[in-house]
C-alpha positions as CSV (number, residue, x, y, z in Angstrom):
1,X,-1.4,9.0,0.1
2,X,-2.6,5.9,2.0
3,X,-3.2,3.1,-0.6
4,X,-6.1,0.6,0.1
5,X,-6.4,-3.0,-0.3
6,X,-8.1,-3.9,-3.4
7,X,-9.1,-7.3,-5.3
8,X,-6.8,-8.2,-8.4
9,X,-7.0,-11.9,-9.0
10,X,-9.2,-13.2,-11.6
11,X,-10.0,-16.0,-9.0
12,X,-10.6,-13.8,-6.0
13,X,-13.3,-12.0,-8.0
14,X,-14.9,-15.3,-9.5
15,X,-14.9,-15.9,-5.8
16,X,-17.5,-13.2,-5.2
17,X,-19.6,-13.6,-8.0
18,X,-20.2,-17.5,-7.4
19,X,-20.8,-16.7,-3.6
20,X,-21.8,-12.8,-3.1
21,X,-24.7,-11.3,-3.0
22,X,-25.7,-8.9,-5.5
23,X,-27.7,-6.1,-5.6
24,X,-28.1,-3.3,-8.7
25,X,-29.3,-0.3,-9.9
26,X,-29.3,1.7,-12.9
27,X,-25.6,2.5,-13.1
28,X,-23.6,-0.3,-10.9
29,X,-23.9,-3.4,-9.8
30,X,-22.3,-4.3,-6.3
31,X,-21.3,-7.9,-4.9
32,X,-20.7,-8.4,-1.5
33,X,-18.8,-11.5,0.4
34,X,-17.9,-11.0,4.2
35,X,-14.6,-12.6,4.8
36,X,-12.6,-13.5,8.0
37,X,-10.0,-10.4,7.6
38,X,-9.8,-7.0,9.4
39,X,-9.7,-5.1,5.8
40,X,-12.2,-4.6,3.4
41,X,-11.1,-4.9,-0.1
42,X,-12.8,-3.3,-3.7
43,X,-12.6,-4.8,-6.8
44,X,-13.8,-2.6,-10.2
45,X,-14.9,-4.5,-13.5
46,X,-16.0,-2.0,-16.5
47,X,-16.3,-3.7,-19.6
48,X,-15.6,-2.7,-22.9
49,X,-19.7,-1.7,-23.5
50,X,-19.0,0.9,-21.0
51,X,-16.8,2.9,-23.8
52,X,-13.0,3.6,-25.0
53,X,-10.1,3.3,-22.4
54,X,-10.3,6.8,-21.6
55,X,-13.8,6.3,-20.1
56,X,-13.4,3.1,-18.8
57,X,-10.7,4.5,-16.9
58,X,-12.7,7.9,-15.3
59,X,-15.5,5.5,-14.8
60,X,-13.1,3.2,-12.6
61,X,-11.8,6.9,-10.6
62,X,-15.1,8.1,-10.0
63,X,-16.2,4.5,-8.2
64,X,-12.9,4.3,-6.5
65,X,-13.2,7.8,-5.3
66,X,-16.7,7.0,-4.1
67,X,-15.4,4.1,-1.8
68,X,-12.8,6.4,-0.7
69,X,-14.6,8.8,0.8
70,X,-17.1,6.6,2.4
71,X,-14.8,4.1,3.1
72,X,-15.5,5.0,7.1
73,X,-19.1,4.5,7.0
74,X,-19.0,1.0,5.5
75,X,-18.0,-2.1,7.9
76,X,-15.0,-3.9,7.6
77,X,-14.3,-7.1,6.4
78,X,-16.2,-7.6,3.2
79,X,-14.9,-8.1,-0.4
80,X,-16.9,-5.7,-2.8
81,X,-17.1,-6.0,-6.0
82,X,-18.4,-3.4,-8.0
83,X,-19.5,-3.6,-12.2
84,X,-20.7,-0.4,-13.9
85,X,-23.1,-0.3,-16.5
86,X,-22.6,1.3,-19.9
87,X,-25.4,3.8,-18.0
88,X,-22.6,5.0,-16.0
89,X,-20.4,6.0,-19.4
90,X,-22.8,9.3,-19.2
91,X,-22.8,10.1,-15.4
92,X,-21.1,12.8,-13.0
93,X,-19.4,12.1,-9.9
94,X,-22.5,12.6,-7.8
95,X,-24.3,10.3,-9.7
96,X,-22.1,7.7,-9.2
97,X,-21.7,8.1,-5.6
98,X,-25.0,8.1,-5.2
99,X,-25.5,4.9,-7.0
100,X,-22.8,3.7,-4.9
101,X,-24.4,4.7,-1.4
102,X,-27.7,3.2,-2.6
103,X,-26.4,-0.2,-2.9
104,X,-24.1,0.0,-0.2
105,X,-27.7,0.2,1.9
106,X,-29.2,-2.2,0.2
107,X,-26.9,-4.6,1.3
108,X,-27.1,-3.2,4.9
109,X,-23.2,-2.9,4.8
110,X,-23.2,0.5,6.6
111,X,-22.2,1.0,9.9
112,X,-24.9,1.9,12.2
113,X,-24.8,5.5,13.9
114,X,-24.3,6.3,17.3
């Protein structure tokens, strides 16, 4: 399974909060920087409101999965962070890609079709 490049440093995400822009919605909030490098990189923060380590952890899966599979239709060098909401401690899949999609518009970070 191809592995992709994520954000892990505390100061590589205090990065994007002090320069992103950020965008929200009822279940997520996204930050966006665009860097200089080919790859786009995700980072995931869900805090302790969110719920136990069991749910922090499926809530982290379901947004990971979410970039996953829509990885192709967002352009390429950006850091993205992403924070859930305790909202998203209740929400399906769908609801969380959903989420995800919407902000990824917002922030006009989709690539265009052809």
């Amino acid at each position: 399974m191809k592995r992709f490049h994520s954000i892990k440093k505390n100061s590589d995400f205090q990065v994007v909060y002090r320069t992103g822009k950020s965008y929200a919605n009822k279940l997520l909030v996204m930050y966006v920087i665009r860097r200089d490098e080919q790859e786009t990189r995700i980072g995931i923060s869900v805090s302790k409101k969110v719920g136990n380590s069991v749910v922090r952890h499926r809530v982290t899966r379901l947004i990971r999965e979410s970039f996953r599979l829509n990885r192709a239709e967002i352009e390429t060098g950006l850091d993205i962070v992403v924070v859930a909401r305790p909202a998203a401690r209740d929400s399906d899949y769908k609801m969380i890609e959903s989420a995800f999609v919407h902000l990824c518009g917002l922030h006009n970070i989709k690539k265009e079709l052809k």
